[in-house]
C-alpha positions in Angstrom: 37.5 0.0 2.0 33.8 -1.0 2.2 34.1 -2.5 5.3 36.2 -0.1 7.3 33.4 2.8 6.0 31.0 0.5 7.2 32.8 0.0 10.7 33.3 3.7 11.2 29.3 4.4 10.3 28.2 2.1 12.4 30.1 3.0 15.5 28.2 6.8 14.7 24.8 5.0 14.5 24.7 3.1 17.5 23.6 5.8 19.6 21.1 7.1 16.9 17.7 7.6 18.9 14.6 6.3 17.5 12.9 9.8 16.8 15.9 10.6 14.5 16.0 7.1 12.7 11.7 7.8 12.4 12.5 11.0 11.2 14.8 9.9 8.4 12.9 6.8 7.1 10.0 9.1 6.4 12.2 12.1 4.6 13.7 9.0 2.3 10.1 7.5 1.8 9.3 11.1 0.4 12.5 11.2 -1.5 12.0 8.0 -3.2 8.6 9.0 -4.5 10.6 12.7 -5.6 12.7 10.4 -7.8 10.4 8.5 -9.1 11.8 9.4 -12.5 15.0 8.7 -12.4 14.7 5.7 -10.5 13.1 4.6 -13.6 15.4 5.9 -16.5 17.8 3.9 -14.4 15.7 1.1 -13.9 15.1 1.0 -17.7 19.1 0.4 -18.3 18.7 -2.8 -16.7 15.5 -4.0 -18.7 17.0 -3.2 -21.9 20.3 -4.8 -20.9 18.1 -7.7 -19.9 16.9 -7.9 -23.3 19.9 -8.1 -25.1 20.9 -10.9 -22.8 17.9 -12.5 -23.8 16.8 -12.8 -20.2 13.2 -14.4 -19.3 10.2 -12.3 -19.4 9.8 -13.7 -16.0 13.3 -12.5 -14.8 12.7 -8.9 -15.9 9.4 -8.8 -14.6 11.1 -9.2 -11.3 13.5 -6.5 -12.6 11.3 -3.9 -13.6 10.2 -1.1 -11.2 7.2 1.2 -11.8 5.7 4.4 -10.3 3.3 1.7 -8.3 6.1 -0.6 -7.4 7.9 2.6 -5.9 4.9 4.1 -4.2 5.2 0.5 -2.4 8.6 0.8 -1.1 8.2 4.0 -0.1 5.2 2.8 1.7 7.1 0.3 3.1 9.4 2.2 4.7 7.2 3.9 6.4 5.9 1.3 7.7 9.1 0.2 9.2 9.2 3.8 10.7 6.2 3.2 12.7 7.7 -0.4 14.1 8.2 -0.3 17.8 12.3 0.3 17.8 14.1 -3.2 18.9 17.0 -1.4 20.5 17.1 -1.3 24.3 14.5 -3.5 24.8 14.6 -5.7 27.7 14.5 -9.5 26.7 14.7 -10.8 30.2 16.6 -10.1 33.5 16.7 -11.3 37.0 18.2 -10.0 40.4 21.0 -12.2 42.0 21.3 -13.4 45.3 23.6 -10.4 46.1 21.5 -8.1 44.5 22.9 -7.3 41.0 20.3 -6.7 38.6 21.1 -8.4 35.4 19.5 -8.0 32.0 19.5 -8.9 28.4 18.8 -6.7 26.1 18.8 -5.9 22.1 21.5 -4.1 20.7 23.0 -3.3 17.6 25.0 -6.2 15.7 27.2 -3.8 14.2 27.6 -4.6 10.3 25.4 -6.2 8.3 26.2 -7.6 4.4 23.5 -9.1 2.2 24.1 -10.6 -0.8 20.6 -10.8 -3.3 19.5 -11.3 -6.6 17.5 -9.7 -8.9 15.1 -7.6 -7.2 15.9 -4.4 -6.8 13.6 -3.6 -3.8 15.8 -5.6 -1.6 17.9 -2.9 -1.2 15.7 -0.6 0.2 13.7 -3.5 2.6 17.2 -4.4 3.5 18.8 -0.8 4.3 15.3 -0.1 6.1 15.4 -2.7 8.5 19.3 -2.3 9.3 19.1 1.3 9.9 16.0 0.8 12.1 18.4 -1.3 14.3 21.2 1.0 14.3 23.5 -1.1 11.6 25.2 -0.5 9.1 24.8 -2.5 5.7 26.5 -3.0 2.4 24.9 -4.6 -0.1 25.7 -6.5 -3.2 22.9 -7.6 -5.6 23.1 -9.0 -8.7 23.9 -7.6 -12.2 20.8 -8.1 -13.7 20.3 -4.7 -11.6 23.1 -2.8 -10.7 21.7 0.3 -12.0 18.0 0.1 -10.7 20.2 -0.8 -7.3 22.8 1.9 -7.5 19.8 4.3 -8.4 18.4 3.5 -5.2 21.2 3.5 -2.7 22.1 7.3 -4.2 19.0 8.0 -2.9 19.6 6.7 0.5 22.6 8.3 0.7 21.5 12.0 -0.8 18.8 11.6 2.1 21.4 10.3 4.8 23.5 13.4 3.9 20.2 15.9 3.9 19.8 14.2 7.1 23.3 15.0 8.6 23.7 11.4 9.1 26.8 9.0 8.1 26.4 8.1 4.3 28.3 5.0 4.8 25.4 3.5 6.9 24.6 2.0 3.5 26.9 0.8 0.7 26.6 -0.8 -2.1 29.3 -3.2 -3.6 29.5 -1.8 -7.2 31.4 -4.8 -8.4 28.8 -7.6 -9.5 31.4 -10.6 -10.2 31.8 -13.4 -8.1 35.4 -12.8 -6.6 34.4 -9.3 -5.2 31.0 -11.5 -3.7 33.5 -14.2 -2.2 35.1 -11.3 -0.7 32.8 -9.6 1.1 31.8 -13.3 2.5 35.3 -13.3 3.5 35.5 -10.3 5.6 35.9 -11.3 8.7 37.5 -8.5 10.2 34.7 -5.7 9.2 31.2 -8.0 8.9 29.8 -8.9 11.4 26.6 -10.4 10.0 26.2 -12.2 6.3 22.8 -12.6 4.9 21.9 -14.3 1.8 18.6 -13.6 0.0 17.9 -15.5 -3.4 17.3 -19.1 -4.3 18.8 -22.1 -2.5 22.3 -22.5 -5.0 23.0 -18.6 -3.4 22.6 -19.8 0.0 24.2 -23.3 -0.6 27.0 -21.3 -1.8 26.9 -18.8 0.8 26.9 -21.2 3.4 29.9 -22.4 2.0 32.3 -19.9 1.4 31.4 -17.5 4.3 33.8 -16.5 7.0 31.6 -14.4 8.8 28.2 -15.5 10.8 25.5 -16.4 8.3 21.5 -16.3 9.0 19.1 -17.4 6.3 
């Protein structure tokens, strides 16, 4: 079901023009900092569920969000608002003997998956940088944070939808375990792009299960 939302949104994002997709990154940076307090009652879930785990200090340090840590990604994607847009641009392109111009340019890959670990800010960077291009993402980060990360992505989305644009350009796989992970590298049929963020036994395994394109 994730992946045929995600095919439908991004057919409706690939003629999204870069004034529109500006527009929208800075109304989410400016939402993100609005939330600011409920991305950290959520946030704390995670920490305190870390604890009884008995996780590292280390590991929730890389957990925990605060109001400077979300100032940060808001910053950040703003700053990806004010990249020169990638779409249309012409990489190179010649004129044949008979006169045909011919041209490559960037386009949209389509649907993009990343699988990460514990940081929550990935999703945001991620979803940033996707909807910049015109793709659509779902996303599926690891348990440690599922409710810092499903904080977040209910942001995206109240702000997509305040936007009037397809919610489904970002989704997040709710279910942490390994099968559901296995099967999003298996989904051939909706993703056209796998990327693995983490430590090299995620991308090992990554590299080894997938059935879609990977890039590191």
């Amino acid at each position: 079901q994730l992946g045929q939302n995600a095919k439908k949104a991004s057919l409706a994002l690939i003629q999204l023009p870069t004034k529109e997709k500006n527009d929208f990154l800075v109304l989410l940076a400016d939402n993100l900092e609005t939330q600011t307090d409920f991305l950290l009652a959520e946030n704390l879930k995670d920490l305190n569920k870390a604890k009884e785990h008995g996780i590292s200090e280390v590991m929730s340090d890389r957990l925990r969000l605060t109001k400077e840590s979300i100032a940060s990604i808001a910053d950040g994607v703003r700053q990806v608002a004010e990249l020169q847009d990638p779409i249309g641009q012409v990489i190179k392109g010649y004129t044949n003997s008979d006169g045909l111009k011919i041209m490559q340019k960037r386009v949209p890959i389509g649907v993009i998956a990343m699988i990460f670990e514990s940081r929550p800010n990935v999703s945001v960077d991620a979803f940033s940088l996707a909807f910049k291009t015109n793709n659509a993402i779902i996303l599926r980060g690891g348990r440690d944070a599922i409710y810092s990360n499903m904080a977040l992505v209910k942001v995206i989305r109240q702000s997509l939808k305040q936007a009037s644009i397809c919610q489904d350009a970002v989704q997040l796989l709710e279910d942490t375990s390994h099968q559901m992970a296995e099967e999003l590298m298996q989904a051939s049929h909706y993703v056209d792009l796998l990327i693995p963020r983490g430590g090299a036994k995620l991308i090992q395994t990554v590299k080894e299960k997938a059935k879609v394109p990977v890039i590191e």
